[in-house]
N, C-alpha and C positions, 0 to 999 in steps of 0.2 A: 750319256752326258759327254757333251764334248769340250776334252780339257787341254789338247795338246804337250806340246814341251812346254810352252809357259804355264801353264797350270799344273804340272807334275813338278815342278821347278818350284812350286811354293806349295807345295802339299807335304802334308803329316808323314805320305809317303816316301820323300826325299830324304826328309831328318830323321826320318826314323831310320828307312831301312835303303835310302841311297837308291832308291828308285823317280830320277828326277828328267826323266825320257819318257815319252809316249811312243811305242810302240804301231803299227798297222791299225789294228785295234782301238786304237786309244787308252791301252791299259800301260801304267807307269811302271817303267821295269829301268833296271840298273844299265848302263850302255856303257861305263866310263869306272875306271878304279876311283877316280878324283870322286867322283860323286859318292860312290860308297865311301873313303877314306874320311869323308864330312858326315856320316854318318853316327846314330847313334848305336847302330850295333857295330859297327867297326868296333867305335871304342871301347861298348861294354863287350862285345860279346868275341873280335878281331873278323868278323866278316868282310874282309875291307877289299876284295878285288870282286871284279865286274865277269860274270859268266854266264851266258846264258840268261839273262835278264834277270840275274839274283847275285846281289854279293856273298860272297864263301868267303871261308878261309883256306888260302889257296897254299901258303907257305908258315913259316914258323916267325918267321918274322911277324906275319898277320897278328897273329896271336898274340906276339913275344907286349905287343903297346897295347894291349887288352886287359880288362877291369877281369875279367876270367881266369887271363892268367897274373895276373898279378895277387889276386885274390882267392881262386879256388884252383890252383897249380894247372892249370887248361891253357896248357902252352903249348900243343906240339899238334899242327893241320890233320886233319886225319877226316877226308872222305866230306871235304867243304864244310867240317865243323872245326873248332878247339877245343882238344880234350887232353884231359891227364893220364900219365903214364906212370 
């Protein structure tokens, strides 16, 4: 199925997980921090920088504006997750 940037741009996978790029492939993958930062794991989870075509958590700040850690103390990057210490 051919979706492009504009169809990755309004898919479940943008909002959700900041995959709003089509790739060679055609498959939606993250290209941009902006795209992950509008995302819904950014916020709940701090995924919010662009790597490798997947938003991680790259720093502690990532984290630090996260429902994770705000909520289940998972504030500190650890290996492109947030986890508690």
């Amino acid at each position: 199925m051919f979706r492009g940037n504009a169809g990755c741009a309004k898919s479940t996978d943008c909002r959700e997980r900041g995959a709003c790029s089509a790739d060679e492939d055609d498959n939606c993958v993250a290209t941009s921090n902006a795209d992950c930062a509008k995302s819904k794991f950014c916020r709940e989870e701090g995924l919010c920088t662009a790597r490798d075509g997947e938003c991680i958590a790259a720093s502690k700040a990532d984290c630090a504006k996260s429902l994770a850690c705000q909520k289940q103390r998972k504030c500190i990057a650890d290996d492109g997750e947030c986890v508690g210490r």
